[in-house]
C-alpha positions in Angstrom: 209.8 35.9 135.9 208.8 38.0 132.6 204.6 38.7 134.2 203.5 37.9 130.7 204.0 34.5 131.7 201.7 34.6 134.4 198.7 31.9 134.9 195.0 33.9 133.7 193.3 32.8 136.9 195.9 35.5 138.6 194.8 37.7 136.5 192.1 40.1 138.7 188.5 39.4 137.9 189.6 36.3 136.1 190.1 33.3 139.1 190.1 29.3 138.4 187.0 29.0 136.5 186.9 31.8 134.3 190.4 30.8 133.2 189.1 27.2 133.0 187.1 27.9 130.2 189.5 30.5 128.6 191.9 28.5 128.3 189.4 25.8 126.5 187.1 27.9 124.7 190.0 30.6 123.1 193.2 29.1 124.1 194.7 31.8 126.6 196.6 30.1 129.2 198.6 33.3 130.4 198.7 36.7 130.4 200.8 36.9 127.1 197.7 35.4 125.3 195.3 37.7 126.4 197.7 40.3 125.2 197.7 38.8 122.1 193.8 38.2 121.6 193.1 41.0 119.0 189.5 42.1 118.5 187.7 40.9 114.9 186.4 44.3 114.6 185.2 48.0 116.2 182.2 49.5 117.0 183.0 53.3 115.6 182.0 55.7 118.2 183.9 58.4 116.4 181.4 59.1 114.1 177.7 60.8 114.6 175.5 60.1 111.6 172.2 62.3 110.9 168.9 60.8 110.6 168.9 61.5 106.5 172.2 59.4 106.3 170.7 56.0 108.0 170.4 52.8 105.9 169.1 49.7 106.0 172.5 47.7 106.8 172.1 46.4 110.0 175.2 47.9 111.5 175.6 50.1 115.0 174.9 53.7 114.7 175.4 56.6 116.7 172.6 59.7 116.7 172.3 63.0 118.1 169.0 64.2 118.7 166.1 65.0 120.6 162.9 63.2 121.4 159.5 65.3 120.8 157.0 62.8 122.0 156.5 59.3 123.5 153.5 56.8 123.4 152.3 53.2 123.9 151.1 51.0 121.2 148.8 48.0 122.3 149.8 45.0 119.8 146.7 42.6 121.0 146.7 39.5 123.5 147.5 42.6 126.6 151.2 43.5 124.9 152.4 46.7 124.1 155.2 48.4 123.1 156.7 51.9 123.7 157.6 54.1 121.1 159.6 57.1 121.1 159.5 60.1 117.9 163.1 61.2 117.8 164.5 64.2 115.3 167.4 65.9 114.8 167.8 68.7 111.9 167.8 66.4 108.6 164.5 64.3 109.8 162.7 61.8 112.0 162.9 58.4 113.1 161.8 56.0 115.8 162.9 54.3 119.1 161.2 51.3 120.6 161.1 49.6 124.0 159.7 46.0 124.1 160.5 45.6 127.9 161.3 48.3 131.0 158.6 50.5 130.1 157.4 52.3 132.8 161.2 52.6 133.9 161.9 54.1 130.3 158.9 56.7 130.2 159.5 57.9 133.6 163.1 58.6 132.8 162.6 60.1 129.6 163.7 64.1 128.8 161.6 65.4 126.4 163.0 67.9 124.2 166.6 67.3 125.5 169.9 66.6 123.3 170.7 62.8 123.6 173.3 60.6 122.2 172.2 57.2 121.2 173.3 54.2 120.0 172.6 50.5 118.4 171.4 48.7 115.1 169.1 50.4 112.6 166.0 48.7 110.7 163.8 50.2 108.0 160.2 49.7 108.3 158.6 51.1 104.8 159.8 54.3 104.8 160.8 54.8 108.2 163.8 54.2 110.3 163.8 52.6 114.3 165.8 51.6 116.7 164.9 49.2 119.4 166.2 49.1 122.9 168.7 51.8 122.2 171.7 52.9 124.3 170.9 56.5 125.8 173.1 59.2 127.3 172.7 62.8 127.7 175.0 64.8 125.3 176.4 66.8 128.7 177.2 63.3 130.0 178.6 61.8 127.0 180.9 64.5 126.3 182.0 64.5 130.1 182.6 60.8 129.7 186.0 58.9 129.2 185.5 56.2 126.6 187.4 54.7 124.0 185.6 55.8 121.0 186.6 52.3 118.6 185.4 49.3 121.0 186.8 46.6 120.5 185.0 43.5 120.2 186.4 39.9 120.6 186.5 36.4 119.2 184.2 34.8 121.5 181.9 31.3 121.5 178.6 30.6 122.7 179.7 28.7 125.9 181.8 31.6 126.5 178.4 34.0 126.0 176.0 31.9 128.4 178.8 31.6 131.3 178.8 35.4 131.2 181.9 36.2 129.6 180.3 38.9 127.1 182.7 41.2 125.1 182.2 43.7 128.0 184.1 41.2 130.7 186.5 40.3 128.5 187.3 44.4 127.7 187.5 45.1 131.6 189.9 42.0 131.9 192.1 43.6 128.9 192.0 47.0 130.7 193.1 45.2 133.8 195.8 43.3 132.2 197.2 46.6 131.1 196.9 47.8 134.8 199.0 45.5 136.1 201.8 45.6 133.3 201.5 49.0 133.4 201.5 48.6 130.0 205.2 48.1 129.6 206.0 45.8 126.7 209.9 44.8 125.3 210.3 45.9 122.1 211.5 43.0 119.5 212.5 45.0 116.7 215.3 47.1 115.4 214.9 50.6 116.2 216.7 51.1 112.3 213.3 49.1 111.1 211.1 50.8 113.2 212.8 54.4 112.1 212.6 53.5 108.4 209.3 52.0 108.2 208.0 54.3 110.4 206.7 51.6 112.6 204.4 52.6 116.0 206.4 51.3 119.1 205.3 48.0 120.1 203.6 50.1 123.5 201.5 51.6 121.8 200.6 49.5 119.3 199.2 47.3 121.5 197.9 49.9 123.5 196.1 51.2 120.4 195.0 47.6 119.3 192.9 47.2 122.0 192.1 51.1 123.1 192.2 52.9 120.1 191.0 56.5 120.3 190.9 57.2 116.1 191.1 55.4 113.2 194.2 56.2 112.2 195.9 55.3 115.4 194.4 52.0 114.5 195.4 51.6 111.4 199.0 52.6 112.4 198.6 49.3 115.4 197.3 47.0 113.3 200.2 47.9 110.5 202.9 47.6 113.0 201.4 44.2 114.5 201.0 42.7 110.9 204.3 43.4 109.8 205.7 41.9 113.2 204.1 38.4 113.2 204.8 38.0 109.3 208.6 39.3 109.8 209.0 36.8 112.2 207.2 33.8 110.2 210.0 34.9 107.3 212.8 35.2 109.5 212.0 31.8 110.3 210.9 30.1 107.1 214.4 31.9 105.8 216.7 31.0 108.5 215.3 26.8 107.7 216.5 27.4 104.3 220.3 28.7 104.9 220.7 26.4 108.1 219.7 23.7 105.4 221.8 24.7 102.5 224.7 25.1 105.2 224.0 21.6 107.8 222.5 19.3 104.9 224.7 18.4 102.6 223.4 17.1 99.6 225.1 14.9 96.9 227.0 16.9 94.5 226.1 16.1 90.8 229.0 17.1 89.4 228.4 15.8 86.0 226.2 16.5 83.0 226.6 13.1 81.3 225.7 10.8 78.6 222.0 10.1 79.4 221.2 14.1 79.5 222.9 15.0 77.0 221.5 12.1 74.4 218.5 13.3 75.4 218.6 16.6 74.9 220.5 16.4 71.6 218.4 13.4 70.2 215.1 12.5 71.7 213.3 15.5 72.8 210.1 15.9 71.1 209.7 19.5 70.8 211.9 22.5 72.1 212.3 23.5 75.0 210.5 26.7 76.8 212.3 29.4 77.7 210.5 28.8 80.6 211.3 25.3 81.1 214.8 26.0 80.4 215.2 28.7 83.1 213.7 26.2 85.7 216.0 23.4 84.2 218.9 26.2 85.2 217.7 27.0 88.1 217.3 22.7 89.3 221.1 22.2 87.8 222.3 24.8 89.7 220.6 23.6 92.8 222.3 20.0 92.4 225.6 20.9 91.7 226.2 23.0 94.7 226.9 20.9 98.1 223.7 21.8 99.6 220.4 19.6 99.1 217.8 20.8 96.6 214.8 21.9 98.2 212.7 23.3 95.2 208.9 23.8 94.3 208.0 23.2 90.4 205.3 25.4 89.9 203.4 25.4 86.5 199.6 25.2 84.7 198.3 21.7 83.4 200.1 20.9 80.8 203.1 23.2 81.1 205.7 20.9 80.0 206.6 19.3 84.3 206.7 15.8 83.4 210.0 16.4 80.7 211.6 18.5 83.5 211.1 16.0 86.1 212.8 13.2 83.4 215.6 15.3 82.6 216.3 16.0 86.3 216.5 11.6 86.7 219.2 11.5 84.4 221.1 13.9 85.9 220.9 11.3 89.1 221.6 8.7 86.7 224.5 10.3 84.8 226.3 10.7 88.6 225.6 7.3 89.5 222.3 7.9 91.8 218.6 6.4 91.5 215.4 8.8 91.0 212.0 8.4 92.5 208.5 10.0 91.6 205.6 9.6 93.7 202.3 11.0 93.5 199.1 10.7 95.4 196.5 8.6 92.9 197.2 5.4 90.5 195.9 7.3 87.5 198.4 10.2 87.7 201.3 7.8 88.9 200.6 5.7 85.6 200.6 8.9 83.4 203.5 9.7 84.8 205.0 6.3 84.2 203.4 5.7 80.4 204.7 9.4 79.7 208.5 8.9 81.0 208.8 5.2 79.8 207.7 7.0 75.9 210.2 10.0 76.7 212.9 7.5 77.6 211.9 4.9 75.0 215.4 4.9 73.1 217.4 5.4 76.0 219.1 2.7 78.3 217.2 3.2 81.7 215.4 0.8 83.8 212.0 2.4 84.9 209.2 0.4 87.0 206.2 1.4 88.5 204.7 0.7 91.9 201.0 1.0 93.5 198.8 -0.7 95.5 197.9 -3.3 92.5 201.3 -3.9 91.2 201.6 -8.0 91.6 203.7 -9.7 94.2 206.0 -11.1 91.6 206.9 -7.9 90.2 207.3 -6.1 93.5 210.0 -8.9 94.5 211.8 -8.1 91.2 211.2 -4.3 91.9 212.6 -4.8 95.5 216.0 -6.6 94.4 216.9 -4.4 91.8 216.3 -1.0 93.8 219.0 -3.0 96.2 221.4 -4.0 93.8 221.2 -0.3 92.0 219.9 -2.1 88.9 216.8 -0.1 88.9 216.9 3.2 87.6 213.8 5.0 88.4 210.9 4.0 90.4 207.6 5.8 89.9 205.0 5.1 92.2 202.0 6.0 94.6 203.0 5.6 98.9 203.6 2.1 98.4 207.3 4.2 98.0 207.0 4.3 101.6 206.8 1.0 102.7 209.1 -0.1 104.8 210.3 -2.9 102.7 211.0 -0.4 99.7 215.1 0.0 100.4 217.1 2.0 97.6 220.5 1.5 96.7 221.6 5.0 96.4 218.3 7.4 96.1 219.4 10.4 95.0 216.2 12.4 93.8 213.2 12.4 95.2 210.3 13.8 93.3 206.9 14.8 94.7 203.8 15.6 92.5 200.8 17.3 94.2 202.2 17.2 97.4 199.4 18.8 99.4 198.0 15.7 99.5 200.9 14.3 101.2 200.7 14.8 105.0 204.6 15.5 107.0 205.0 12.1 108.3 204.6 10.5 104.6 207.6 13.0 102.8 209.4 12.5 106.1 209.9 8.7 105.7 211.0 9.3 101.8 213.8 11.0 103.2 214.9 8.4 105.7 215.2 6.2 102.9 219.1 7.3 102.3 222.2 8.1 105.2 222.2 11.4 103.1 219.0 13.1 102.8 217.9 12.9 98.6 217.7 16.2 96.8 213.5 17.0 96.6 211.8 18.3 94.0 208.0 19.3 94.6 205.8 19.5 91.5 202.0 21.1 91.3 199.6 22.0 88.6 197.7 23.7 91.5 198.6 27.0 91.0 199.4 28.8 94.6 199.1 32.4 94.8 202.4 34.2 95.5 201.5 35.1 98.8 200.8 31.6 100.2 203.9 30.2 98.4 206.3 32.7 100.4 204.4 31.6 103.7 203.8 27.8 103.1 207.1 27.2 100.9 209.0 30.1 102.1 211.5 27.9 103.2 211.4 26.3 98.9 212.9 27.5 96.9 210.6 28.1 93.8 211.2 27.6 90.4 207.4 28.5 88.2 206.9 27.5 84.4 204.5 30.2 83.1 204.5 29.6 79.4 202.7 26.7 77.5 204.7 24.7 74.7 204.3 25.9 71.3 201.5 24.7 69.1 199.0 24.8 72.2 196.1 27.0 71.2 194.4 29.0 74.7 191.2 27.0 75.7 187.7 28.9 75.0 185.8 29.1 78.1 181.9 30.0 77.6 179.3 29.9 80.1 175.7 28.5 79.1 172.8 28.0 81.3 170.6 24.5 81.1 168.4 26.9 78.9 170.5 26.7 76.1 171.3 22.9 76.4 170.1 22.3 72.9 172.5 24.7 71.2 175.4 23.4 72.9 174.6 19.7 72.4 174.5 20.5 68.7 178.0 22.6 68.8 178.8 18.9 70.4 177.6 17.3 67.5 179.4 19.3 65.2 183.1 18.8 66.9 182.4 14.8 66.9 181.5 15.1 63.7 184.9 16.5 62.5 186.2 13.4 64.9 186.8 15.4 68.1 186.0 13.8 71.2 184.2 15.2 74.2 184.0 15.0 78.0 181.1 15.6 80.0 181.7 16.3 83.8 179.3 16.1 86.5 179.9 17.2 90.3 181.0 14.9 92.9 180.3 15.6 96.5 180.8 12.9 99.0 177.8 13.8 101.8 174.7 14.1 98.9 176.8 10.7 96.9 173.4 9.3 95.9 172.0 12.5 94.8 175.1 12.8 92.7 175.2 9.5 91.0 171.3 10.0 90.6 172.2 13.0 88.4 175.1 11.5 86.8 172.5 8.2 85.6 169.8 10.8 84.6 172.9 12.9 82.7 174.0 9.7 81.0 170.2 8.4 79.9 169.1 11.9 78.6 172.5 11.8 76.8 172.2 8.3 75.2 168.3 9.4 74.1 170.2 12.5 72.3 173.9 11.2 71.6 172.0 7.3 70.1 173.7 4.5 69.1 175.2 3.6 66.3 175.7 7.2 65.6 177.4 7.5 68.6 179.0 6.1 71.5 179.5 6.7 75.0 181.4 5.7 78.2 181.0 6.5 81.5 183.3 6.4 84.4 182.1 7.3 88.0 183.3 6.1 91.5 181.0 3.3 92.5 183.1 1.4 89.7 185.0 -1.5 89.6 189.0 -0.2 89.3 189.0 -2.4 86.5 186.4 -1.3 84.7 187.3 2.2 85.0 190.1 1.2 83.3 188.7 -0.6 80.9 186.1 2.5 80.2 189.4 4.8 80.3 191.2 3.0 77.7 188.4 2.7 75.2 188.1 6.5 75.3 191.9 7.3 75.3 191.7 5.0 71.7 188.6 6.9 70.3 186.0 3.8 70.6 184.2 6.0 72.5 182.9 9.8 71.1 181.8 10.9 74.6 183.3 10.6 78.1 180.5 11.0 81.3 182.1 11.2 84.1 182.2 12.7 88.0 185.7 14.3 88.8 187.6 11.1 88.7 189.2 12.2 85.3 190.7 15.8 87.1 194.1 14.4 87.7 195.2 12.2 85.1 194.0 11.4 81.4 196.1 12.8 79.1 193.8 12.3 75.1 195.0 14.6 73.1 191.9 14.0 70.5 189.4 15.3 73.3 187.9 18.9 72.6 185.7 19.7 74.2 184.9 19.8 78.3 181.1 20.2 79.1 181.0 20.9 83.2 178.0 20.7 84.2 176.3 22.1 87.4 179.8 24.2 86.8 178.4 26.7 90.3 179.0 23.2 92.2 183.0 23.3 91.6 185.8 25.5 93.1 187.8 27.7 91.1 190.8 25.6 91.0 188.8 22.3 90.4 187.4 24.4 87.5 190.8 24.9 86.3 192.2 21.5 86.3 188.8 19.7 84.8 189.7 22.4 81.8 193.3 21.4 81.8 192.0 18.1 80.5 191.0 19.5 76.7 193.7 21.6 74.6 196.4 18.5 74.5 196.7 18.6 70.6 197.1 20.7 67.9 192.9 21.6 67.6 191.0 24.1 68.7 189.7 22.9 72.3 186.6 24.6 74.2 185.1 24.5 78.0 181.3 24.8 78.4 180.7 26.0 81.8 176.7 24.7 82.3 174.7 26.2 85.3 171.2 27.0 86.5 169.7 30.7 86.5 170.4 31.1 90.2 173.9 31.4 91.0 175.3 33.4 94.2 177.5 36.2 93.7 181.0 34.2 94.5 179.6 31.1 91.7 179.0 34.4 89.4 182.8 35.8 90.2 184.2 32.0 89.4 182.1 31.8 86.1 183.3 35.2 85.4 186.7 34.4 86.3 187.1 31.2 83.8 185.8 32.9 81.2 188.5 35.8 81.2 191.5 33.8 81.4 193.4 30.7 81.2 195.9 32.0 83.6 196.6 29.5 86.9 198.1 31.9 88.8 195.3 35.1 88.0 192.7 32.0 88.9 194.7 31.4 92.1 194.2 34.9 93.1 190.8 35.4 93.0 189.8 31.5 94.5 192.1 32.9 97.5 190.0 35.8 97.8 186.9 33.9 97.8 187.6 30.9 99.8 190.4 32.1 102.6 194.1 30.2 102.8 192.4 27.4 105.2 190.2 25.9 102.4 193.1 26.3 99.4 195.8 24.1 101.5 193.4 21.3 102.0 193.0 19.3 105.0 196.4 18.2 106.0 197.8 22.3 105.9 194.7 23.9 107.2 196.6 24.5 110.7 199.6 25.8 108.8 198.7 29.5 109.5 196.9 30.1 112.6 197.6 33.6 112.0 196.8 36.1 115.2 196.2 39.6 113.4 197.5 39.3 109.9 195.6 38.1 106.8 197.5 36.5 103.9 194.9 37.6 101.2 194.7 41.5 102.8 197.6 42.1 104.0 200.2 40.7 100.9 201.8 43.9 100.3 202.7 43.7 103.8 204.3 40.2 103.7 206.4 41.1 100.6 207.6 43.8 102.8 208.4 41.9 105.3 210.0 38.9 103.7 212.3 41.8 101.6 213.4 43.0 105.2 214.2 39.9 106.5 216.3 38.9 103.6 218.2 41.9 103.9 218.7 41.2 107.9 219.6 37.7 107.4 222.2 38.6 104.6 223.5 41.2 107.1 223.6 38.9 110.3 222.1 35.4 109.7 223.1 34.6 113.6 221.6 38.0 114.7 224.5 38.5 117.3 225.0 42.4 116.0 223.8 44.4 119.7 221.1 46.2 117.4 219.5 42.4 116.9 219.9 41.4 120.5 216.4 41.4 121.3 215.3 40.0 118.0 217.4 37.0 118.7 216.0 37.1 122.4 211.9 37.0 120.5 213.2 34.7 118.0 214.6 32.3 120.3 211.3 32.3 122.5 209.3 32.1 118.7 210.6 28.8 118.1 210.2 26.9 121.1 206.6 26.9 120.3 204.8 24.3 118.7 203.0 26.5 116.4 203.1 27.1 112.6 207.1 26.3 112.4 206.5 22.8 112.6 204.0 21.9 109.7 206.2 23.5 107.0 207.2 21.5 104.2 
């Protein structure tokens, strides 16, 4: 038996309970585990600062020095303290003792070099250190230490059952006693040679002891690029088993209902960017292998026409279409959008949600049986059981984050041959989570807007300037724009929020007054009805002003809108941000975005302000919101388990994953079975990789 695979309780110093709460509190069930328990950071003992060098950051410092006197300070009610004057060449600074006292002064050397060591605070102009860690310099040179310690993940429970980062070092260094520290090695030696990777020994050796920085550095590289080779081996492998096992249904045809539409009804050109992704989708249907492709591309990019065009396609080779998306408002967008697009073209299109009248879903139901029905466009009512196609062909997802596995996986069930899928967002993803979420997508992105869109103007105000910007407002509605005026939603403080939102809307009415002007609102304590209502009147210019909470992000499309005020804009995430502005800039007129904020905003709301302002580009906002909020938060609740990641960081280390995705294309494209003898104990690690339930099973 491989002794990575050993219990922790055998593990010396370990025994039943300590691996009890190991195994609870971090997850390590076996040796392997521990192994693979990589410390958050290092305490740099490498490094000797002087006295004149010290500031106030908090952080662990070592100092050599001497110390030229010691005394006792009373501080009232019979405490004292003990304080220690230590120097070295560039100045002075000093150490404190609230407890051991007498212990302390008694073992004191005056006047002798010392090495010591802990956290630095300023107090006026001085430095001290409390409770320092003291050696001799003779002894500390003599001494055998690892000069970066390591220190762990850990959790309280862990800390007050005595498991400190010192016990769980000693159990690392006796895990590498009784391996002798002999680990298999998993990769290539041609991709250790040419990347001029450390040996997987040594690397973990050097992860956990490592005696410089740049032996680190080299460990943690080598580590990185192993776990994120492996994720895009795997992702990669998923795709070609799929193109090879999973047939798809050839469309062999480009018929009449594309063509007529492409000749005759569409509204505008093309984008070359919309025709590349159009290519790219054709190309995907017309081989044997089922389409597995994510539509990336900005609010208002031009996704709905593709998405139409793909459904004839289906229809022109005999097969039915369906679109689903997560919210009524978008999935009758979608539907009032198509049903326009398709107005002077023979295809039956019906819509389904949760309101759509039992009558109607009876005739929805028999003509999705009989084939009769061409497209069906609709929320997960698609899911329903009692929701049987007659040949589904195409299957179109929009937003699909907010779709959890189980939900896509009964879409495909719906046929004996899995549909082709198509995956649309307006939520830009950064590169680097696409090739590790949808490595195993294909991804097709529309990065240019269609013609006649003017870029958005993004300015940031604070409530100080209010009345300037409610008379720029006046000014647009005067010209007969219309404008939307945003407030913040969040579910814990909800009556806080629709406190603000009512104050908003009065102070609005009192400046905005009837008959002058006049103004809807729309928020979520609504009737759906009367959101609807509110909606409609706006979307027909009744109304001058829209007030709102984020119910309008996803969904109303009026091209006659302007103008979007956000306010309390320091509330919102960058790609909420994004999407509210995606909302103004549907016609042909200059639109603007007011950002609104109070005076006090913390450096990450200053970044995002910052950040809308520069640029209209998805993608660049992607980026940064990455940056500032980790992959966890970006994915949403359903994917936040996707990439429990043990050492690498998507947002760090991308240069590293592009690397290795580029070297396990070329491998796989070499030997996709991996049965060359140079790949036999990749195969073997790759094998052993996918028997776990880890990140392999919530991908797409």
């Amino acid at each position: 038996m491989n002794l990575l695979e050993t219990p922790i309780e055998y593990l010396k110093g370990v025994g039943p309970q300590r691996g009890d709460l190991l195994r609870k509190e971090l997850g390590i069930h076996k040796y392997a585990d521990l192994l693979n328990l990589f410390p958050n950071r290092y305490i740099d003992r490498t490094r000797y600062y002087k006295i004149n060098e010290l500031q106030n950051s908090n952080s662990e410092v070592q100092i050599v020095g001497k110390i030229i006197n010691i005394k006792t300070v009373e501080q009232g009610k019979g405490k004292s303290r003990l304080v220690a004057t230590f120097v070295d060449d560039t100045g002075q600074m000093e150490l404190v003792w609230f407890q051991g006292q007498k212990w302390i002064r008694e073992s004191i050397k005056i006047n002798i070099p010392y090495v010591i060591f802990g956290k630095v605070t300023q107090f006026g102009a001085t430095y001290n250190m409390a409770h320092p860690e003291m050696e001799l310099l003779e002894e500390h040179k003599a001494s055998l230490r690892s000069a970066m310690q390591p220190v762990y993940p850990s959790t309280e429970k862990l800390a007050n059952k005595g498991i400190s980062n010192k016990v769980i070092n000693k159990m690392m260094q006796q895990l590498f006693m009784e391996t002798q520290a002999l680990f298999s090695e998993n990769l290539p030696n041609y991709l250790l040679d040419e990347l001029k990777l450390t040996p997987k020994n040594a690397a973990l050796f050097n992860i956990h002891f490592p005696k410089s920085q740049d032996l680190l550095a080299k460990a943690q590289f080598r580590l990185k690029f192993e776990e994120l080779f492996f994720i895009q081996l795997q992702l990669i492998t998923k795709n070609l088993i799929r193109k090879h096992k999973i047939k798809g249904m050839p469309f062999e045809k480009v018929g009449e209902n594309f063509n007529n539409f492409y000749k005759n009804h569409l509204p505008f050109d093309l984008t070359n960017a919309q025709k590349r992704v159009l290519k790219e989708i054709r190309n995907d249907l017309g081989s044997n292998a089922q389409m597995n492709r994510l539509l990336q591309g900005d609010v208002g990019s031009g996704k709905t026409i593709v998405a139409l065009m793909c459904m004839l396609l289906a229809k022109d080779n005999g097969f039915q279409s369906c679109l689903m998306a997560p919210t009524e408002i978008l999935v009758n967008q979608h539907f009032n959008g198509i049903t326009e697009l398709a107005k002077e073209l023979n295809i039956n299109i019906k819509i389904l949600t949760g309101s759509t009248k039992t009558s109607d879903r009876k005739i929805i139901h028999e003509e999705l049986e009989n084939g009769t029905l061409d497209i069906l466009i609709g929320t997960h009512a698609l899911l329903e059981d009692k929701v049987q196609f007659h040949n589904l062909g195409l299957a179109i997802i929009d937003e699909q984050h907010r779709f959890g596995v189980e939900q896509r996986s009964k879409l495909w069930k719906k046929n004996d041959v899995p549909p082709h899928v198509l995956v649309m967002t307006a939520t830009p993803i950064p590169r680097t989570l696409a090739m590790s979420l949808y490595g195993d997508l294909d991804i097709s992105v529309i990065d240019e807007l269609p013609p006649g869109r003017k870029p958005i103007q993004t300015v940031h105000r604070y409530d100080s300037n209010r009345l300037k910007v409610w008379k720029f407002l006046k000014d647009e509605i005067a010209k007969g724009r219309q404008v939307y005026i945003v407030y913040p939603l969040i579910q814990e403080s909800e009556k806080m929020d629709y406190k603000d939102l009512m104050d908003g809307y009065e102070s609005i009415s009192r400046d905005f007054p009837l008959p002058q002007y006049s103004i809807s609102i729309v928020h979520g304590k609504m009737k759906p009805a009367d959101k609807d209502e509110e909606m409609r009147r706006f979307a027909e210019g009744k109304t001058n002003i829209m007030v709102a909470t984020t119910v309008i992000e996803v969904g109303v499309n009026v091209p006659n809108a302007s103008v979007m005020v956000i306010e309390s804009a320091e509330r919102f995430g960058l790609s909420q941000l994004h999407q509210l502005r995606g909302r103004v800039g549907r016609g042909a007129e200059q639109s603007y975005c007011i950002l609104m904020t109070s005076h006090k905003l913390s450096n990450d709301s200053k970044i995002r302000m910052e950040t809308m302002v520069r640029t209209n580009d998805g993608f660049e906002i992607s980026e940064v919101d990455l940056k500032l909020r980790g992959p966890g938060d970006i994915m949403g609740k359903q994917q936040s388990g996707v990439l429990n990641l043990q050492i690498a960081d998507l947002v760090k280390d991308k240069d590293i994953l592009q690397l290795a995705r580029h070297h396990a294309i070329k491998l796989l494209k070499d030997d996709a079975p991996m049965e060359k003898s140079e790949h036999a104990k990749l195969r073997e690690a790759f094998i052993e990789l996918s028997k776990k339930k880890t990140i392999w099973n919530y991908i797409s």
